[in-house]
C-alpha positions in Angstrom: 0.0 0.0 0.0 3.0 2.1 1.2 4.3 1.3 -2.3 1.1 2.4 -4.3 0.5 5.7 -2.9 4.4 6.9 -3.9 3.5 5.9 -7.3 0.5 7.7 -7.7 2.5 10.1 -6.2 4.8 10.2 -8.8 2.8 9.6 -11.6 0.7 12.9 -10.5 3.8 15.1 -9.6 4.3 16.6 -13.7 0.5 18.0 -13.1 0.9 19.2 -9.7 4.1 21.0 -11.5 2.3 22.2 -14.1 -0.9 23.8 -11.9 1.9 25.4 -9.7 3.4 27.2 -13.2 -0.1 28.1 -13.9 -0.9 29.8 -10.7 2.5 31.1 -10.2 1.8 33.2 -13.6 -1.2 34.8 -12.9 -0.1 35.6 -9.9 3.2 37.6 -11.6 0.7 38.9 -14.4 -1.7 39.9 -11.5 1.3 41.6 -9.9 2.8 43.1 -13.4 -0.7 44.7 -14.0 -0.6 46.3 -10.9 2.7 48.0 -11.0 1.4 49.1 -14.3 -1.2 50.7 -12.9 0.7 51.8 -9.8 3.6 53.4 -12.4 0.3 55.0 -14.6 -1.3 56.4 -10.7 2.5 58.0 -9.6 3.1 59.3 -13.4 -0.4 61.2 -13.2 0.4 62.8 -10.0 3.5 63.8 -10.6 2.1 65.3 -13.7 -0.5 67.0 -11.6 0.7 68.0 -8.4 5.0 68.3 -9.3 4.9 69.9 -12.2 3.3 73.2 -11.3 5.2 72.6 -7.8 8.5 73.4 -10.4 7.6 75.8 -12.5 6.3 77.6 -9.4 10.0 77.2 -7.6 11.3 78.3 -11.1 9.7 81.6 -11.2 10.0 82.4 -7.7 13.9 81.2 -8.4 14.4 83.9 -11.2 12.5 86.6 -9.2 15.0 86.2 -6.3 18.3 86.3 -8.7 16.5 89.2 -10.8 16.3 90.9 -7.3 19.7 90.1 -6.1 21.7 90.7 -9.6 20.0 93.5 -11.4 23.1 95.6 -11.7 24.0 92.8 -14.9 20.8 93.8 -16.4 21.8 97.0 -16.2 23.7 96.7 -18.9 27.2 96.9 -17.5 26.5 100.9 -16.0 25.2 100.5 -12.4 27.4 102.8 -10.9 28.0 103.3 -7.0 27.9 107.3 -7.5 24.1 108.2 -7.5 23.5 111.5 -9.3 19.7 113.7 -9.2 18.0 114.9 -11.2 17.4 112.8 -14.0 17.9 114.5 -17.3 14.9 116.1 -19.7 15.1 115.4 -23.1 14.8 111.7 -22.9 11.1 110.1 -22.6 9.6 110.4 -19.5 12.1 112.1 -17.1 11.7 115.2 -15.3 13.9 118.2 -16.4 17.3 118.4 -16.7 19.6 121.0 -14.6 22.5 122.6 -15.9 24.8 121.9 -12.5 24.1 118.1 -13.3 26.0 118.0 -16.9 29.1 120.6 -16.0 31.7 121.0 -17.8 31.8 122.8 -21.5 28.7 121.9 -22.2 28.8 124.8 -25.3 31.3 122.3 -27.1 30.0 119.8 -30.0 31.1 116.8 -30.3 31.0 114.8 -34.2 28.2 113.2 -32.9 24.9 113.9 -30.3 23.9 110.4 -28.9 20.7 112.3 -27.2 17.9 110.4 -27.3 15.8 107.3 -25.5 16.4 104.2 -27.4 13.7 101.0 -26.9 15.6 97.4 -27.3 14.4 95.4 -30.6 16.7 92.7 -30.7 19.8 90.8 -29.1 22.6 88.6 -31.2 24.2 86.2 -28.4 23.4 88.2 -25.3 22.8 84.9 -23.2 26.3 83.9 -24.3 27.6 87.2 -23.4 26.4 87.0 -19.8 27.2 83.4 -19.4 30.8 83.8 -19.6 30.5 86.4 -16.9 29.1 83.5 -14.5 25.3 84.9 -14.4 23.2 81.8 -14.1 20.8 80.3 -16.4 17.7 82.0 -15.2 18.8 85.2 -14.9 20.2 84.5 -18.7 16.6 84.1 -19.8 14.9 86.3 -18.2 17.9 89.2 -18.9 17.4 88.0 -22.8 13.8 88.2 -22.8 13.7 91.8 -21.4 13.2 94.9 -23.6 14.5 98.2 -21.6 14.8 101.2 -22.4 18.0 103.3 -22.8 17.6 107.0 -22.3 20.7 109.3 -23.2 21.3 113.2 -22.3 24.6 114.3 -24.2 25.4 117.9 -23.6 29.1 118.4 -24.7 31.3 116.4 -23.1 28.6 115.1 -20.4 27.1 112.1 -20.8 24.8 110.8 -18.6 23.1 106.7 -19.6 20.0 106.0 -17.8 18.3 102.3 -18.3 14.7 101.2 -17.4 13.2 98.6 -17.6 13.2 95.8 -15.0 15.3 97.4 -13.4 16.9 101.1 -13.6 20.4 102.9 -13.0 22.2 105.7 -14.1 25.9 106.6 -14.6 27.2 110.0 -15.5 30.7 110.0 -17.5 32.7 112.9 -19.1 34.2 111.9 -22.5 37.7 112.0 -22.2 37.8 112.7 -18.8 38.8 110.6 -15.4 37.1 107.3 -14.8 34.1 106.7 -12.8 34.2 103.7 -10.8 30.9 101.0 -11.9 29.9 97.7 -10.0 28.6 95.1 -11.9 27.5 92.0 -9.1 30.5 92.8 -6.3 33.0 93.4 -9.3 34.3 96.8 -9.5 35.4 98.3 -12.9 36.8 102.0 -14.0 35.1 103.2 -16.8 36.6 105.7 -19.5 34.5 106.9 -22.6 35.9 108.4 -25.9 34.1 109.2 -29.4 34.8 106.2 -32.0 37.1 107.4 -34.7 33.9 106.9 -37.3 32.5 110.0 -35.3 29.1 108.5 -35.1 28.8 107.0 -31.6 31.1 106.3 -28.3 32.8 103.9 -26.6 32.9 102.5 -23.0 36.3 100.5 -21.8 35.4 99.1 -18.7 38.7 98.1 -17.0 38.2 95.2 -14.4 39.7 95.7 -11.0 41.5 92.3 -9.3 39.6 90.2 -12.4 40.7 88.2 -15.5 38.5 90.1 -18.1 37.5 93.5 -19.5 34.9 94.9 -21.6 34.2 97.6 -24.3 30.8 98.5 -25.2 29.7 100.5 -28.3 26.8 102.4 -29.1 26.9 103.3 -32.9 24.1 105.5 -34.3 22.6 105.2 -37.5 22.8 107.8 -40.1 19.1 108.6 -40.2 19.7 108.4 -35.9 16.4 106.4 -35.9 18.4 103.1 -34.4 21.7 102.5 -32.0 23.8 99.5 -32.8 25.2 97.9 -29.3 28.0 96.0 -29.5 29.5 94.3 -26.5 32.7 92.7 -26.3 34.8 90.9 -23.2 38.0 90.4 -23.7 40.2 88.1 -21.3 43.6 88.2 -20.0 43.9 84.1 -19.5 43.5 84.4 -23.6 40.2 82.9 -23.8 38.6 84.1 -27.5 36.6 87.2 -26.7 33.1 87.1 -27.1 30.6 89.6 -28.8 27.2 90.3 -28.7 25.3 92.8 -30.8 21.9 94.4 -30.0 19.5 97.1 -31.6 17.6 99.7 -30.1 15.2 102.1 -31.8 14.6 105.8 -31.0 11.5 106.9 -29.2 12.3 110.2 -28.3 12.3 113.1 -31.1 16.0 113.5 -32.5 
């Protein structure tokens, strides 16, 4: 008897094998299905809650930096030196007084740069800032911005004034002493001359205790409707110097 029920045993062992495959499949399709669904549930919510979670931190994350590092949008003439009034004959500023621009303010220059100038476009502006160390987000938002540049030239005096996002002012005398600038903790001494073309100027902005300089020139247009930008660092590791080129247009009456 002992003998009989081993056999039948045996002889029933390849079907108990095979019902144990069977069940042990459905129960690894039962549990594939359901980390499908599980993988579907967290790929929903992440959609719906995470998502917006980000793009909130994002924004907030480019307000902060916008806060903390406007003098780069200031287009490289934030300047510790505050100086009041602001001038008249640009767009929207209150008049201009003639102790603000001294100097020989009866002398022409070639060319008269007064005016307020909108921004239309930028050619590798990002770039430009990036090898300066701003961060990505400040990149964007600084390329995506349209200021406005407002210029009083009066002789040799010649004060820049940007709104926008943000706003500073620099006063400078062509040909004259530098004026110290600070562009995010980095201090620079700034000299401006007329090009040689006589139809615009020049800032050199010499870097203090840093490995790079920069020169930016505003051309005018011979029908002065549009300025031509051009900004150029240069570095003393000798790094190729990188450029970037933007338009304005006129708003104010020439």
């Amino acid at each position: 008897r002992f003998k009989t029920m081993t056999a039948s045993s045996t002889l029933n062992s390849p079907w108990r094998v095979l019902f144990l495959g069977i069940l042990l499949g459905q129960t690894s399709s039962g549990r594939g299905l359901s980390l499908s669904i599980a993988l579907e549930t967290f790929q929903e919510w992440v959609n719906i809650t995470l998502v917006p979670v980000y793009a909130l931190a994002v924004f907030l994350y480019i307000v902060i930096q916008m806060s903390e590092e406007s003098s780069i949008l200031a287009k490289y003439f934030t300047t510790s030196k505050k100086t009041s009034p602001p001038p008249t004959d640009v767009v929207g500023l209150p008049p201009i007084f003639e102790s603000e621009l001294e100097g020989d303010g009866n002398e022409e220059g070639p060319v008269n740069m007064t005016g307020s100038y909108k921004l239309l476009e930028n050619d590798n502006f990002e770039g430009f800032l990036a090898v300066q160390g701003v961060p990505w987000a400040l990149r964007r938002a600084a390329n995506q911005a349209r200021p406005t540049h407002h210029l009083t030239h009066k002789g040799k005096m010649l004060r820049i004034r940007i709104q926008g996002i943000i706003e500073s002012e620099t006063t400078y005398q062509i040909d004259g002493p530098p004026v110290e600038t600070v562009i995010r903790g980095r201090k620079f001494q700034d000299t401006v001359k007329y090009l040689d073309t006589r139809d615009g100027i020049q800032v050199s902005k010499t870097v203090v205790d840093e490995d790079y300089d920069i020169k930016v020139t505003r051309r005018l247009s011979a029908d002065k409707k549009e300025i031509t930008m051009t900004s150029i660092a240069t570095f003393k590791n000798g790094q190729d110097p990188v450029k970037c080129v933007q338009i304005f247009e006129r708003m104010s009456p020439q």
